[in-house]
N, C-alpha and C positions, 0 to 999 in steps of 0.2 A: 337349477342352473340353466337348464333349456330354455326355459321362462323368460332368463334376463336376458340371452342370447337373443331371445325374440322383440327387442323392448326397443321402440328408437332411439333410447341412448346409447344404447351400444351400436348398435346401426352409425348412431354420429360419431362414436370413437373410431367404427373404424375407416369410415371416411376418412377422416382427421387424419391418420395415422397414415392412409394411404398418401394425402397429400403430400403429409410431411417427407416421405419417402423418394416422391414422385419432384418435392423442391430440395435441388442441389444447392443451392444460394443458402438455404436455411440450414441443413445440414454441415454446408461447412462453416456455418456462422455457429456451429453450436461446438464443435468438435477443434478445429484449426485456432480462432483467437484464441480460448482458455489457455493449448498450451503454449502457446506464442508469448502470450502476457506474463504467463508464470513463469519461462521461462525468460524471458527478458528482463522483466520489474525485478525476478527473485538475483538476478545477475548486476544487472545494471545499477539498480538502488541501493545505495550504499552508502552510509553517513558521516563515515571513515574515509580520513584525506587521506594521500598517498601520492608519491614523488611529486612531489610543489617542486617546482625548478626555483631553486635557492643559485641568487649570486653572493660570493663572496669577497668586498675587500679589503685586502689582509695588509695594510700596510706596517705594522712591526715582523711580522714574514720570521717570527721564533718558535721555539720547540713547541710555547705555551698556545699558541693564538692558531698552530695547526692543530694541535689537540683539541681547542674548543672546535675549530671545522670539523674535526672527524668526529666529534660526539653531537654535529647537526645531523651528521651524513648518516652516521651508523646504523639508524633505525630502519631505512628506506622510507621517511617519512616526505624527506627535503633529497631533491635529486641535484648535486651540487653541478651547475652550468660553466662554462666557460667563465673564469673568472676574469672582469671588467678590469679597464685599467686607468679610469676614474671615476668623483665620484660624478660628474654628470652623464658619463657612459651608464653608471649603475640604474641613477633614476630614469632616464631615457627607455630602459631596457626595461623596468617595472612600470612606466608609464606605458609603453606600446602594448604589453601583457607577455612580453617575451621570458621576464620573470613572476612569480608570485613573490618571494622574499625576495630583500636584498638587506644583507649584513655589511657593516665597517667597521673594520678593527681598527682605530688609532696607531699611529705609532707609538704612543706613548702607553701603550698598552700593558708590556712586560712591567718594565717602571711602575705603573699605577697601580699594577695587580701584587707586586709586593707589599705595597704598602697598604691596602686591602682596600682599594678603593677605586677598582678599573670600569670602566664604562665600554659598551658597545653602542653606537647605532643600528637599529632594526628597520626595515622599511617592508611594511607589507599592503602588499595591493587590495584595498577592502571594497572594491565593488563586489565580490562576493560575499555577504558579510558572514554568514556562514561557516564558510571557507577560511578565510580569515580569524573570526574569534577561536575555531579550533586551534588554526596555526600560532594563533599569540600562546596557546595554552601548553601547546606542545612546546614552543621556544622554551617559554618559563621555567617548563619540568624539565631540559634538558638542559638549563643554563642553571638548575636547582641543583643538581645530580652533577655539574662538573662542577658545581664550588665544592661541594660536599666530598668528593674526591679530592681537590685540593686541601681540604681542613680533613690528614689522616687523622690529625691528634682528636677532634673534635668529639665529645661526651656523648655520650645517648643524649636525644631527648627525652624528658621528663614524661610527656606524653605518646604513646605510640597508639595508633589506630589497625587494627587488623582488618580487612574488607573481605569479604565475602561475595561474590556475585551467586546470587538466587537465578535457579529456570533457564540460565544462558550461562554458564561458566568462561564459557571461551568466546561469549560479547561476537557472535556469529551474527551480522547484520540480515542475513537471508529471514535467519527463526525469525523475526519481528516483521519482515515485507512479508512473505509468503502467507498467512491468515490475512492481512490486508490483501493483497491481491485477489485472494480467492474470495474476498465479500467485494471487490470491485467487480472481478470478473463476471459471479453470479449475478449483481445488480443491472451490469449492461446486458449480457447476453438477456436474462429473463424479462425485462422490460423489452427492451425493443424485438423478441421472437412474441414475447406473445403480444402486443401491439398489433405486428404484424399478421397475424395471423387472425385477429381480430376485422383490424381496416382491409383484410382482403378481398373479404366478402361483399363489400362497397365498391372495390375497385374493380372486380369482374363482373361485380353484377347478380352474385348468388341469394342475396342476401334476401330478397323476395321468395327464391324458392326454399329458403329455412324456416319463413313464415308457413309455408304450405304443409312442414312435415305436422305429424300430430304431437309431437316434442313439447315439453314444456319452454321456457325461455332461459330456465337455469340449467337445463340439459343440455342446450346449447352449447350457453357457455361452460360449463364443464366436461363437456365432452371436447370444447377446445382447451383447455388447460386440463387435464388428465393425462395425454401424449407428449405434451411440453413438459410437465412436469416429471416424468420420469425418465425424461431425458434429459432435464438439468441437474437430477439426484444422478445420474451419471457422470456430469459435468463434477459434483461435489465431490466424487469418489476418484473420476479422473485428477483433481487439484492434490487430494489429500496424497494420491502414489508418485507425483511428481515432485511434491514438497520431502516427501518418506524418501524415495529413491536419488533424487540429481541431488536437492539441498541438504540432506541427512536432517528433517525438521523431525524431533523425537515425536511420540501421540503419548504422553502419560496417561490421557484421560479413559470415558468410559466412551466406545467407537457408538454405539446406541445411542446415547443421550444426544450425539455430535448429528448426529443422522436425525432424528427427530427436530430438534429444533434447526438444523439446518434444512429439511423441510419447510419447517413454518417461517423460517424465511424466504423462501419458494414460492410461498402463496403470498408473502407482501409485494415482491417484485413481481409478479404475476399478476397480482389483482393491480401494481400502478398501471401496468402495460397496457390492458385489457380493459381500463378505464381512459387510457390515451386512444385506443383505438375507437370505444364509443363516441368521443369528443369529435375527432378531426373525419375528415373523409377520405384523404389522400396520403398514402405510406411516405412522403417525404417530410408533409407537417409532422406526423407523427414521431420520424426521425430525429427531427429539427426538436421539437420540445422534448422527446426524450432527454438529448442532449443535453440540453436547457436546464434538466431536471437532476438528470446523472453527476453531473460537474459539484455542483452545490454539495450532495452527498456524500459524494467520494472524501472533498476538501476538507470536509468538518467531520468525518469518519472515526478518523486515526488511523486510516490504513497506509497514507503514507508519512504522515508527520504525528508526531504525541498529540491525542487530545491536549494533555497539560502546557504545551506552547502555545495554545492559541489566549487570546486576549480572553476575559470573565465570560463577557458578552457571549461569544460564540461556545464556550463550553456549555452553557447554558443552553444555549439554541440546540447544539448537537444531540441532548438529550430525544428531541425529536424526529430525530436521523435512525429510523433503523438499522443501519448501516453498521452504526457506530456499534449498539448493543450483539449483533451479532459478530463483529471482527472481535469483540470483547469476550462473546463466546468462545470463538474458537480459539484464540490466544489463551484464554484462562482452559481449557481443555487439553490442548494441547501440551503448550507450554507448562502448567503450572499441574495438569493432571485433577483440578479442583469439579465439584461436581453440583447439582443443581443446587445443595446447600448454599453454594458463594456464588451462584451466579443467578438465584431465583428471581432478582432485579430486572437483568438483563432478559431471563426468557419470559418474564410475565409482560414485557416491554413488547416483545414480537408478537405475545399471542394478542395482545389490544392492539396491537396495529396489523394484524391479520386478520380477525374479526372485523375491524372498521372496515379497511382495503376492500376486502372480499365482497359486506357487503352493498359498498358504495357504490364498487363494479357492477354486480351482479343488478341491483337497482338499474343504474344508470342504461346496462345491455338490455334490460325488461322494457324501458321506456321507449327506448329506441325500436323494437320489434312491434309495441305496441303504437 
């Protein structure tokens, strides 16, 4: 133990360690975003509409045509507005974006609906489109569910389906952000700290005197990702008690298994960073194509949209995305409690793109010192 205590590696960790201690900017880049983001993204993301300002006009104004209003209203889905008192005040008012719906009841409504054959006009604002295809669907089921009301005599159907929701019972939009944010969070922080702390040595001017120590060139660099790195498995464990405590996100899985390969995705975001910082000279290029690089990763993830909504083309690509295979981790961990049996896919995906990463990095810092 003495031995290593005496060894320029460890001499360089604990440089490193001082620095990082000595940089305030870094420290609060590693500790403040995380829970910023999870607690925003776990908040704010949310796929589920709620009070669309609905106008309604009701021109047969009978018992039947207030009952379908209040079975738009009932949900809290549609927040019913001031109702308009034509119909070009209605459009006017869905045109400006004052409303998202607007309903017309015909007069001839009650009349129609006896004789089983009543019509509404719908108008929904579909620049959202999103927003929109949900609300056509919700209309549907609630205009499904007041005829069916109206037909008490009406037979079972012949068919009946029972659903089941598997890992989300209660369709909690958090449990599905929360594992994406935390493979977002880790991908930005770990690339651009260790970037950084990479290109810094260029920017003060050190980097001749690291040439000087008796250190090998992979000592180096792992004596600069050794302190990063255990302060982003802090970051991990930070994400997991915010998801656990504010969002109520279950952990079925095995907390070991989660910690290791979340790890090894550590060293993939660690080894891009660390290879951005050999490339550029200056922390703002650096910044600048993190960025660049971040974005693309994130989108084709699935951390904040289903892989299976994107076009063939990009599910395909995404395969390539680290990103992906680890948000896939932690949701199948998590969420479903499954173990390296169903996810051996996804972690043997990390560990070839953490062996390549590593040592393109490590190459690429050797080059540069020599």
């Amino acid at each position: 133990m003495r031995r290593f205590l005496n060894t320029p590696f460890f001499a360089l960790v604990l440089k490193e360690i001082r620095q990082i201690l000595r940089n305030k900017q870094l420290l609060f880049l590693l500790i403040i975003p995380p829970i910023v983001q999870l607690l925003l993204y776990g908040s704010a993301l949310n796929p589920d509409v709620q009070n669309l300002k609905l106008g309604v006009l009701d021109y047969a104004n009978v018992y039947e045509s207030r009952e379908l209003v209040a079975a738009l209203t009932e949900n809290g889905i549609f927040a019913a507005q001031t109702p308009p008192v034509s119909e070009a005040e209605l459009s006017d008012r869905v045109e400006t974006g004052k409303l998202a719906v607007g309903v017309v009841i015909p007069p001839e409504f009650p009349r129609r609906l006896a004789a089983g054959n009543a019509e509404i006009q719908i108008l929904i604002d579909a620049v959202n489109a999103n927003t929109a295809g949900i609300a056509n669907s919700y209309l549907s089921q609630i205009v499904l569910q007041y005829n069916r009301r109206l037909k008490t005599t009406q037979t079972a159907l012949p068919v009946q389906a029972q659903v089941l929701f598997l890992y989300n019972p209660g369709l909690t939009s958090s449990w599905f952000f929360i594992p994406g944010v935390m493979g977002l969070v880790l991908t930005l922080i770990g690339t651009i700290t260790s970037a950084i702390a990479v290109v810094k040595e260029k920017d003060v001017g050190t980097l001749e005197q690291l040439l000087m120590t008796p250190a090998a060139s992979w000592e180096i660099l792992l004596a600069k990702v050794v302190p990063l790195f255990f302060l982003l498995m802090g970051d991990v464990l930070l994400a997991l008690t915010l998801g656990r405590v504010v969002f109520r996100v279950p952990f079925q899985g095995n907390f070991l298994l989660l910690m290791v390969l979340s790890a090894c995705y550590l060293f993939v975001t660690i080894s891009i960073g660390a290879l951005l910082g050999t490339i550029y000279q200056q922390q703002q290029q650096v910044l600048l194509t993190a960025f660049f690089i971040n974005m693309p990763m994130v989108e084709t993830s699935g951390a904040i949209a289903p892989v299976e909504s994107m076009p063939p083309f990009f599910q395909t690509l995404s395969l390539l995305n680290p990103m992906r295979h680890y948000i896939a981790i932690v949701r199948g961990i998590l969420l479903k409690g499954v173990g390296l049996e169903a996810l051996w896919m996804h972690a043997l995906a990390l560990v070839v793109f953490a062996i390549v990463l590593v040592t393109i990095s490590t190459r690429q810092f050797r080059n540069q010192l020599s």
